[in-house]
Structure formats: C-alpha cells, structure tokens
Steps between C-alpha positions, in 0.01 A plus 500: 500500500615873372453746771454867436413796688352872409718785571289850588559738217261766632461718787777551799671160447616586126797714576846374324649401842185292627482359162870431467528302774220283528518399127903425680334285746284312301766419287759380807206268610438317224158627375460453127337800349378850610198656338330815485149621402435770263303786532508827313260763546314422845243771603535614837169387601607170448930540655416377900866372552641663269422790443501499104899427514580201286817464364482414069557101496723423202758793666469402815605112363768596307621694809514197708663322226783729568513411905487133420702241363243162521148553592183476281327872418151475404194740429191393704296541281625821176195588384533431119211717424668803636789517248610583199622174358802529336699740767376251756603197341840658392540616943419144602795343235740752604396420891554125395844553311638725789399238792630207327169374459333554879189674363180265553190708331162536663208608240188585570183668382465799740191561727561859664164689292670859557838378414408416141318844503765671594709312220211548255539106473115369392443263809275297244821436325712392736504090410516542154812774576666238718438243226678678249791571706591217595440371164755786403754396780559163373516612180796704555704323715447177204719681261722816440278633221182623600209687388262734607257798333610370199891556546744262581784549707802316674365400875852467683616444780286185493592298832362203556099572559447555886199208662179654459208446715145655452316625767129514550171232576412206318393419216602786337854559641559059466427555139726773436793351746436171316505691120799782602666428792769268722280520810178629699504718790183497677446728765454332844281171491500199709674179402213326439300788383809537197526110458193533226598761318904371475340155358307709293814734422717211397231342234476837325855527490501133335243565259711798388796233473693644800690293800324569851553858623605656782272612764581811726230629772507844647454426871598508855702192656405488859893534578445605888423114535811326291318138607170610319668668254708187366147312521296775284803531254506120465101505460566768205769290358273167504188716290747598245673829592809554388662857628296700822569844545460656844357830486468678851534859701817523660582826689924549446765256390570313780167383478510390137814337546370280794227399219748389235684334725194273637390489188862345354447215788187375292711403261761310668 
C-alpha cells in the first residue's frame, strides 16, 4: 500500500518555511507522495480557514520539486476545466522533466459554482472540458509532434507521462479513469462502501483493454490509534485499494511531522 498525505497550501500554514519543512519531513519519514488541492478564485464568503489565500498548485509543485530530492508531488485534484490546455499541459511536462519524474496528476471536473464564474468557465461544460483535456494530455506526451487549432508544433521536453488519476463519483468519474487515466481518486469512502465501485472500476478498464488500475482514496487514516490504523489500512487493501492519502488539519510542523512519521510505521 502507497501512502500519501495533503500538504495545506492555503491560509497561515502556506508560508515557504512551514511548507519547506514539512514537505522535508515527509520526505525523511518515508511517506510516498505529497499533494495539494487547487483552488483559484475563492469568494470570500466562501474562505473560513483561509481566508481566500491559496497558493497556485502547479507553482507551488514545482517549488517543492526544488526542496526535494525523492518524494511523489501530486495535484489533489487540478481542475482541468479551469485551464487553458496547452500552457497547462506544457507546466505539468516541465514539472515532470525538472523532478525526475515525481509528479503524480490529480484531474478533476471542478464543483466550486462561483469559481467557474469567476473564470467565466460554463459549469455545464465542465465534463466534456475535462474530457478533452485529458484526451489532449495523452496525446502530447505520445509523441514529439503535436497538434492543436489546426497547427502543429514540436511538444518537448516530453518526460515520461506523470500517473494520472481522476477524481470525482461513480459512474461517471470510473468511466473516464477507466477511458483516460492510470488511477481513481475517490474522495473519502469506506472500504466496503468503495469495494463495488473498484470491481466495477476494473471491468471498465478491461473492456477498454487496460490492466487493473490503481485506486487512490482521499481520506483520513485514524493514525492516533496505530493498532486500528494497520487493521483499517489492511481492510482497504483487501477491497482493492491501492495508494490512501491522509488528508488532515495539522496546526505547525511538529505536528505534521509526528503524522508522517506514524503514518511511515503503516508501512513497515
């Protein structure tokens, strides 16, 4: 079993020395990925925690590519529909090629309604937008010479493509994980509760003429309890999951390294 956690990149925690040093810690314990959300245009209405201050995902990853020599970075979820496709796809390959390959890529549809106002992104839109992004992503990193608006151009640095997991509820996020992607990222979920919609997951992916995929829930492992939490990450394990990523408050970095470090143990 992978084991990830979320790092805060908004409000008081996402200052370059908090963020520094836990990504640091995380990587001295053993953890195998960090991820971040993504959030652009919050409304303050909507900011309790923090405050409308979010830090841009694909520059905060390639930051931490730059204070880290092994750990995963991965975007929990980008919001496809947000972005202009091209300049995205062209950040995420350059973020690949600089970390030697660490970046694991969350995608997901979006939910926020005044977000995609604010981007003057048609909500309506926003599957068929994710759709053709990722249809676009692989595209580009299957060849050098690519194509787009009628024009085709050289698409280099092409690294190896970075895992990509899609985000979102079944059925329609098991079809497009099963269709796009390397992987799908539920968000929280039971074991059991998951173990229908993995089964389900893995026959899509076969009908497509795909090898099983991975399976990475957005949760919280009940780490204050390392006894329960080896049974619940075994129970996961058993229903099919393949990679859990802790997501949880923490108030400084002593207190997110104390996580990383329990949560290294589950893997021993």
């Amino acid at each position: 079993m992978k084991l990830g956690m979320v790092m805060a990149s908004m409000g008081p925690r996402a200052t370059p020395e908090i963020l520094g040093a836990c990504a640091q810690a995380a990587e001295a314990a053993g953890i195998d990925d960090l991820w971040v959300p993504d959030h652009l245009a919050i409304p303050r209405a909507e900011s309790e925690g923090s405050g409308g201050r979010y830090l841009e995902q694909l520059a905060l990853l390639a930051w931490l590519a730059g204070r880290t020599q092994r750990i995963g970075l991965g975007s929990a979820l980008l919001v496809a529909p947000y972005r202009p496709v091209l300049p995205t796809l062209k950040q995420i390959a350059t973020i690949q090629e600089l970390s030697a390959g660490r970046l694991r890529l969350g995608v997901g549809v979006g939910w926020m309604a005044s977000e995609f106002r604010a981007l003057g992104v048609p909500r309506s839109q926003r599957g068929a937008l994710t759709d053709a992004f990722l249809e676009r992503l692989n595209a580009c990193f299957a060849s050098d010479d690519a194509e787009q608006n009628g024009q085709d151009f050289v698409f280099l640095p092409r690294p190896a493509p970075p895992p990509v997991f899609v985000g979102g509820a079944a059925p329609h996020a098991l079809e497009r994980a099963a269709r796009y992607a390397d992987g799908w990222m539920p968000m929280g979920g039971d074991a059991e509760g998951l173990r229908p919609n993995i089964e389900a997951l893995q026959k899509r992916a076969a009908s497509h003429g795909r090898g099983p995929l991975e399976v990475a829930p957005l949760t919280r492992i009940p780490v204050q309890d390392l006894s329960r939490a080896r049974d619940w990450v075994a129970t996961y394990a058993e229903a099919g999951v393949t990679h859990l990523i802790h997501g949880a408050a923490y108030p400084d970095v002593a207190s997110f390294e104390r996580t990383a470090e329990a949560l290294a143990s589950l893997s021993g």
